[in-house]
KOLSEMAR-904727 format. One record per residue: residue number from 1; residue in three letters; x, y, z of N, C-alpha, C in turn. Coordinates in steps of 0.1 Angstrom, whole numbers. Atoms other than C-alpha are relative to their C-alpha. Layout:
! KOLSEMAR-904727
  num  residu   n.c1   n.c2   n.c3  ca.c1  ca.c2  ca.c3   c.c1   c.c2   c.c3
  NUM     ala      X      Y      Z      X      Y      Z      X      Y      Z
...
! end
This chain:
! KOLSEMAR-904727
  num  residu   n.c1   n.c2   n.c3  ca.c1  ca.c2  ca.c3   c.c1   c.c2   c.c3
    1     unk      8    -12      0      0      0      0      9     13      0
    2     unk    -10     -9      4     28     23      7      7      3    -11
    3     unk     -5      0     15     44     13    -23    -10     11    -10
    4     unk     13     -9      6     11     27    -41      1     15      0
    5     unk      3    -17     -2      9     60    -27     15      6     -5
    6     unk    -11     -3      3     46     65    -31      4     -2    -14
    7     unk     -1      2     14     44     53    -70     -3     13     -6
    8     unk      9    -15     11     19     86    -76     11      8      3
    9     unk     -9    -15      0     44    107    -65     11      0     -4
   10     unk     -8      3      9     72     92    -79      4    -13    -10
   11     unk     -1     12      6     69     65   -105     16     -9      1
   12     unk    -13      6      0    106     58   -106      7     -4     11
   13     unk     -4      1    -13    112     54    -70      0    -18      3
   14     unk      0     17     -7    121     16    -61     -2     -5      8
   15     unk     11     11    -15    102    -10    -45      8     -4      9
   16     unk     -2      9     -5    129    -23    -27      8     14     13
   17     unk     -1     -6     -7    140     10    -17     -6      8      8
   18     unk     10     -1    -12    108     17     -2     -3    -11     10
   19     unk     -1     15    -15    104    -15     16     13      2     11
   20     unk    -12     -1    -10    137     -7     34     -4     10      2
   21     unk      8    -14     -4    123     29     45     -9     -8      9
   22     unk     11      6     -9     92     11     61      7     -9      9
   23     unk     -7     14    -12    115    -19     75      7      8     12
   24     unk     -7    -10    -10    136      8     89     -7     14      6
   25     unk      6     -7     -9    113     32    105    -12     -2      8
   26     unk     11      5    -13     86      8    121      6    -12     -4
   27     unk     -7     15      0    106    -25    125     -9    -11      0
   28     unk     13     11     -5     77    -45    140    -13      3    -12
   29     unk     12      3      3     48    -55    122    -14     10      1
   30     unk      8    -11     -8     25    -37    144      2     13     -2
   31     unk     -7    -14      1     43     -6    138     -4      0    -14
   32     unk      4      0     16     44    -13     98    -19      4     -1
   33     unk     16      0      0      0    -17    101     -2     16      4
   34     unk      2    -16     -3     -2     17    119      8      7    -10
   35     unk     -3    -11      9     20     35     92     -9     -3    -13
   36     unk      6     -3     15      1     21     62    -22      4      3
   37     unk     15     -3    -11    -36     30     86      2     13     -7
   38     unk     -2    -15     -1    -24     65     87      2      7    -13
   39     unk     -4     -4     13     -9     70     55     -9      0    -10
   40     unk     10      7      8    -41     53     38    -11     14      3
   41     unk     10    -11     -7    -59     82     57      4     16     -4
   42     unk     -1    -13      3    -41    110     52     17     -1     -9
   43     unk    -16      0      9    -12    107     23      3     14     -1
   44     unk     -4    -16     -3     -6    148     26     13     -3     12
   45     unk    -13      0     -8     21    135     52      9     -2     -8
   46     unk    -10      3     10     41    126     25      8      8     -9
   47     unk     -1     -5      5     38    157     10      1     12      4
   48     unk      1    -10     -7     39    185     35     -1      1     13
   49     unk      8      2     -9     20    173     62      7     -8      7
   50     unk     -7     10    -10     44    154     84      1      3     14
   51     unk     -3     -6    -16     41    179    116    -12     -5      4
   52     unk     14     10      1      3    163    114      2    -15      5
   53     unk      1     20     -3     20    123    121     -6     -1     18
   54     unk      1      9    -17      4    108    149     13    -10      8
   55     unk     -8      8     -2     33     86    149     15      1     -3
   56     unk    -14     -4      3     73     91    149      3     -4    -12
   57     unk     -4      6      7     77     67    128     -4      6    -16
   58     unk      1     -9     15     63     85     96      9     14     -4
   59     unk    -12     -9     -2     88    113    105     15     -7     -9
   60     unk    -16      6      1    116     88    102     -2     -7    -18
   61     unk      3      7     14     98     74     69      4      8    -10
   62     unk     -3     -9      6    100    106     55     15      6     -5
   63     unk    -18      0     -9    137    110     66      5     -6    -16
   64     unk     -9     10      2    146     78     52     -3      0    -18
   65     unk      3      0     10    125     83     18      7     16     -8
   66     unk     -9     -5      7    139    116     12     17      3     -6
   67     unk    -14      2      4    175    113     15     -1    -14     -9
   68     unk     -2      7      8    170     84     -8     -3      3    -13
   69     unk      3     -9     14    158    109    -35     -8     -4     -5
   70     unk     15      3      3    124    100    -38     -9     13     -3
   71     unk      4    -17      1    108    129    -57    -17      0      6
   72     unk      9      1     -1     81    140    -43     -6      3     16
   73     unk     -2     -2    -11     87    137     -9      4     10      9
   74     unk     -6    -10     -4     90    169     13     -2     -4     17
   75     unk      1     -1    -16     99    169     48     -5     14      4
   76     unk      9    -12     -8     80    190     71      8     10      9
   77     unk     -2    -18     -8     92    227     89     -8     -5     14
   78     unk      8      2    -15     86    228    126    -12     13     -3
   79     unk      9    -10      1     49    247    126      1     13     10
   80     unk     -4     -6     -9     62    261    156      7     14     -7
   81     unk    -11    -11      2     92    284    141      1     -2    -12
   82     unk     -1     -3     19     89    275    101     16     -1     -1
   83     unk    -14      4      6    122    260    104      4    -10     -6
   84     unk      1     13      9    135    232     85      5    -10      6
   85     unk     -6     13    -10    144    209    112     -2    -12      8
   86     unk      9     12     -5    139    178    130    -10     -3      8
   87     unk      9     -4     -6    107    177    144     -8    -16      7
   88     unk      7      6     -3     93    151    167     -6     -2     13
   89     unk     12     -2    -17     79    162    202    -12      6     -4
   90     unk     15     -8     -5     43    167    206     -5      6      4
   91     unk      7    -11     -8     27    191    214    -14     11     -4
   92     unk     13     -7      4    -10    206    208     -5     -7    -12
   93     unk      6      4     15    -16    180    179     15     -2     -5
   94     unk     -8     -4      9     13    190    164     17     -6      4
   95     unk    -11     13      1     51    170    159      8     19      2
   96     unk     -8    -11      5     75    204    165     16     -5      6
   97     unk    -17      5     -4    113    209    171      1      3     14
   98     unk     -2      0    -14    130    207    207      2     17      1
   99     unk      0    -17     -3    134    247    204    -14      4      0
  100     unk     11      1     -5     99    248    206     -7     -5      8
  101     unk      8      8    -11     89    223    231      9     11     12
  102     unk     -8     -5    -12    116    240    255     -7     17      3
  103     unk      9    -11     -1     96    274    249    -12     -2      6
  104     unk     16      8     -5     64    258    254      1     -5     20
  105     unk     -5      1     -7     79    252    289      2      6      7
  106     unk     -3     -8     -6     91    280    299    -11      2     16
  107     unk      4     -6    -13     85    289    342      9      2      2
  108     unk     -7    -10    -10     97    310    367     11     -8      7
  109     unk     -9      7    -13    127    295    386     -4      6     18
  110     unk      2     -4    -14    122    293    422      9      4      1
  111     unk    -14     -5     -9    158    303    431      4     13     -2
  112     unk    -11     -9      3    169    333    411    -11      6    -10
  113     unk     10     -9      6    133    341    392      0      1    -17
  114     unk      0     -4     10    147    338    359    -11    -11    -12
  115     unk     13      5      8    122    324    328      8     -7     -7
  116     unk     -8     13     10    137    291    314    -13    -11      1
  117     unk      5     15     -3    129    256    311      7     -4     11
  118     unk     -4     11     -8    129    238    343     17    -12     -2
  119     unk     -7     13     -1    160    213    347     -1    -10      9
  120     unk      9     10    -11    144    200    380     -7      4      1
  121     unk      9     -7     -9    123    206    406      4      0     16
  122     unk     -1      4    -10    128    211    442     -9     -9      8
  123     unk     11     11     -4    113    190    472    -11     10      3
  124     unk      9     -3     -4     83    214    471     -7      0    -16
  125     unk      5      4     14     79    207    434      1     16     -8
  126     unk      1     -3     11     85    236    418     11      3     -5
  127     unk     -8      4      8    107    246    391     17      7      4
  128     unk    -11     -8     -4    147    254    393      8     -2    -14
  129     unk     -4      2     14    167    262    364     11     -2      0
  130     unk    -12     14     -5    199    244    355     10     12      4
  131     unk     -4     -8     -7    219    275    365      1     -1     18
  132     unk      2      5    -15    205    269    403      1    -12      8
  133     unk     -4     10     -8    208    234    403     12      0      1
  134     unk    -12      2      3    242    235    392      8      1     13
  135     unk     -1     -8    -10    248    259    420     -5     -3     12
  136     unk      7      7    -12    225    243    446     13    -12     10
  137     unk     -7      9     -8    247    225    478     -2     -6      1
  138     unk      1     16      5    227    198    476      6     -6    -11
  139     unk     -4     10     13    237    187    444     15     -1      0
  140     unk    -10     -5      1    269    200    448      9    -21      5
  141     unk     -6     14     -5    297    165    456     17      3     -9
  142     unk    -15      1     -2    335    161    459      6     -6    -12
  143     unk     -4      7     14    358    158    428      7    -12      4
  144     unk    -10     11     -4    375    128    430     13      4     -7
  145     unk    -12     -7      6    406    142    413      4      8     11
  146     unk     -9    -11     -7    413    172    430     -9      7     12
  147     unk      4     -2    -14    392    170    463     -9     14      2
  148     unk      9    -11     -5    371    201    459    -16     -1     -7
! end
C-alpha cells in the first residue's frame, strides 16, 4: 500500500527502496500496520503534512524516503518556528522541534526568578533552572581528582 501511494508521487522510485524505509522506521509488524492506517488516511504527510503524524515513525519514513531521493517527498518545517528541522515532540496535535517544546515550557525559577525551562524541581515541586541546580549545595559532591 505504501508502495502505491509513493508510486503517484514518484513513478521511478524503487520498490525495494521503499520497503527498506518502512522496515527501517517501524521494524515490528504492528508498527508497519499503523503506518500504512495512517498513510491510507491522510497521504498529505508525505507531502507536506508530516508535523500532522500521529506517529514518529512517519517522520523517520519521510527522513529515510527523502534522502534516498524519492521525488516528491518533502519533509516537514517545525509549525512552531517554520524551520527546516527535525521535528518530533508533541505538542498541541502537532510534531515540532525541541526549540519549541523547551519554549512551550518555559516557568519561573524558584531560586533566582529567571524564565527558562525547568532542569528539575525542588522538594516542594516547583521549578529550578539548570543555573541553580548547578549551584545548589545539595547537588553540589566532591571531585574525585582534585578533592574540591
Amino acid at each position: 500500500m505504501i508502495g502505491a501511494l509513493i508510486a503517484e508521487l514518484d513513478p521511478q522510485a524503487e520498490r525495494e527502496t521503499v520497503s527498506d524505509a518502512v522496515r527501517r522506521s517501524a521494524p515490528r509488524p504492528s508498527y508497519q500496520r499503523k503506518l500504512v492506517w495512517t498513510l491510507e488516511s491522510h497521504p498529505a504527510l508525505l507531502t507536506g503534512d508530516g508535523h500532522l503524524a500521529p506517529h514518529r515513525a512517519i517522520l523517520k519514513l519521510i527522513d529515510l524516503l527523502h534522502e534516498a531521493g524519492v521525488a516528491g517527498i518533502v519533509r516537514p518545517s517545525c509549525p512552531g518556528c517554520h524551520r527546516g528541522v527535525r521535528i518530533d515532540k508533541p505538542l498541541d496535535g502537532k510534531r515540532v522541534c525541541r526549540m519549541c517544546i523547551s519554549h512551550s515550557r518555559i516557568e519561573e525559577c524558584s531560586g533566582c526568578g529567571a524564565r527558562r525551562e525547568p532542569a528539575s524541581r525542588d522538594d516542594q515541586g516547583r521549578p529550578v533552572c539548570p543555573n541553580c541546580l548547578v549551584s545548589d549545595p545539595a547537588t553540589l559532591e566532591t571531585c574525585i581528582n582534585c578533592g574540591r
